[in-house]
C-alpha positions in Angstrom: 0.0 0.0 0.0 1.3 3.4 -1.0 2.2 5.8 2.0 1.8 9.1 -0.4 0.0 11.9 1.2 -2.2 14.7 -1.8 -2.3 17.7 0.7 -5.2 20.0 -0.1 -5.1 23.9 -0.3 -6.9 24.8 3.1 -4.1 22.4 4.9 -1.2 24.7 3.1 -3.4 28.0 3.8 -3.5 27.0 7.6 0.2 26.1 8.4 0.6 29.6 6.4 -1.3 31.4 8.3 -0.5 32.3 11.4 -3.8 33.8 12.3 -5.6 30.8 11.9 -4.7 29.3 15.8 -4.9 26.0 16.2 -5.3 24.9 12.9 -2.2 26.7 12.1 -0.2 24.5 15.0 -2.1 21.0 13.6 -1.7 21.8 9.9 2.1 23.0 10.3 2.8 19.7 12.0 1.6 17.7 9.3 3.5 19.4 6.6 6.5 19.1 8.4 5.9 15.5 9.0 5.6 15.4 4.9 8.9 17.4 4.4 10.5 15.2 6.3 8.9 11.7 5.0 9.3 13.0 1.3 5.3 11.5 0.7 3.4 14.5 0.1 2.0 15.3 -3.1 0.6 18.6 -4.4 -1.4 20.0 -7.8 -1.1 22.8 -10.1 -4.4 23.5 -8.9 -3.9 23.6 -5.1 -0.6 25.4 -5.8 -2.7 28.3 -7.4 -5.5 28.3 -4.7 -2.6 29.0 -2.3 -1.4 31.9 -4.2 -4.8 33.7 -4.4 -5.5 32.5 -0.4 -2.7 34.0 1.0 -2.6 37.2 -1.1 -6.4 38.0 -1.2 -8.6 36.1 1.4 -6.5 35.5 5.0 -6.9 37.9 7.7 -3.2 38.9 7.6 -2.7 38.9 3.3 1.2 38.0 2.2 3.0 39.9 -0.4 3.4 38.2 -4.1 6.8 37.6 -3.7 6.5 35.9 -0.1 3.5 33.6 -1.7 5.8 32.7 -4.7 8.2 32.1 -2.5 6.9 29.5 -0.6 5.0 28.1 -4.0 8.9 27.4 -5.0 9.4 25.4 -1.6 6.7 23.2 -2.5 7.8 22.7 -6.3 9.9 20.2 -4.9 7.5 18.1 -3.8 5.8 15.7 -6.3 3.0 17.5 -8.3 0.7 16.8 -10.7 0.3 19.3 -13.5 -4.1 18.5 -14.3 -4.0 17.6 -18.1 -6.8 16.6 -20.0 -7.4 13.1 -18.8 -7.0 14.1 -15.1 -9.5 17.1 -15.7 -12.6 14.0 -17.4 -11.2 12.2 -14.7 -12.8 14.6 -12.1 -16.0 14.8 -13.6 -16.6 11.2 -13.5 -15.6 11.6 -9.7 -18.0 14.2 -8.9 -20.8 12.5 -10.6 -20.0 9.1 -9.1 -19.8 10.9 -5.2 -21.8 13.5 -5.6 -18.4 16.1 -5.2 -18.1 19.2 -6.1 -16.2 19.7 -9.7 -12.8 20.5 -7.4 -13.3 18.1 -5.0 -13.4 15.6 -8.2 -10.1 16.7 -9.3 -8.1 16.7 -5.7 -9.1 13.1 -5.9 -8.1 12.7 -9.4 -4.7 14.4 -9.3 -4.4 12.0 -5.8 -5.4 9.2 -7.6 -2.8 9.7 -10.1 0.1 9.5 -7.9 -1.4 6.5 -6.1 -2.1 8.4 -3.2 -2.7 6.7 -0.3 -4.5 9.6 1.7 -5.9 13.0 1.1 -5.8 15.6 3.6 -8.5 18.2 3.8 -10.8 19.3 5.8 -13.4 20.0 2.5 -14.8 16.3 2.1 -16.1 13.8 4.5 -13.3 12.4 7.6 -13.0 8.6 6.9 -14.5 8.5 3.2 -12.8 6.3 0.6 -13.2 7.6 -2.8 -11.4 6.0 -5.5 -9.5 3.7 -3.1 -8.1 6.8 -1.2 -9.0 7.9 2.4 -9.9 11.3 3.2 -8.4 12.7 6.3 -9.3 15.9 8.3 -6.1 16.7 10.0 -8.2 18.8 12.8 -9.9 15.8 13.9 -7.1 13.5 15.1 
């Protein structure tokens, strides 16, 4: 069984912002636990949510160049650029368990990479979709 971890935008958004209290502490551990285990796995699209999060939409906005900065941290990690295939993919997804279009295509770009888990606190705790299990970090 794979131990690769898809990390969803609002867990990156947490451990980046330091307003967001204990989230922050929870979501901060489990990104250094990936840094360290080399397992986590990231998306073209969650990379760009986290750009427009933490410029436009925390409490406490960062500047462009502290946002791209950290968005080059995380280019190390594995990542899946969404092609075509990946983008049908998610729409069959979101039909199939009644997801949201997005939703669909976290799952998709996790399933690509033979993701073990997804963490996120946007789907349902203990779900399997696609042979992955969702995890909410803030429920541990």
């Amino acid at each position: 069984m794979s131990d690769r971890i898809f990390v969803d935008t609002n867990i990156l958004v947490y451990a980046h912002d330091a307003d967001a209290g204990e989230k922050h502490a929870a979501a901060a551990q489990a990104l250094a636990d990936l840094w360290e285990s080399r397992n986590g796995i990231l998306s073209t699209q969650v990379l760009q949510e986290l750009y427009i999060t933490l410029t436009r939409k925390v409490a406490s906005p960062v500047t462009g160049n502290v946002a791209r900065r950290l968005i080059r941290n995380y280019l190390t990690w594995d990542l899946v650029l969404n092609d075509g295939a990946i983008i049908l993919y998610a729409g069959e997804i979101a039909d199939n368990y009644q997801l949201s279009f997005w939703d669909g295509l976290i799952v998709a770009a996790a399933y690509s990479k033979n993701a073990a888990i997804i963490l996120t606190e946007d789907m349902n705790h203990g779900q399997v979709v696609e042979g992955i299990r969702i995890e909410n970090p803030f429920l541990k």
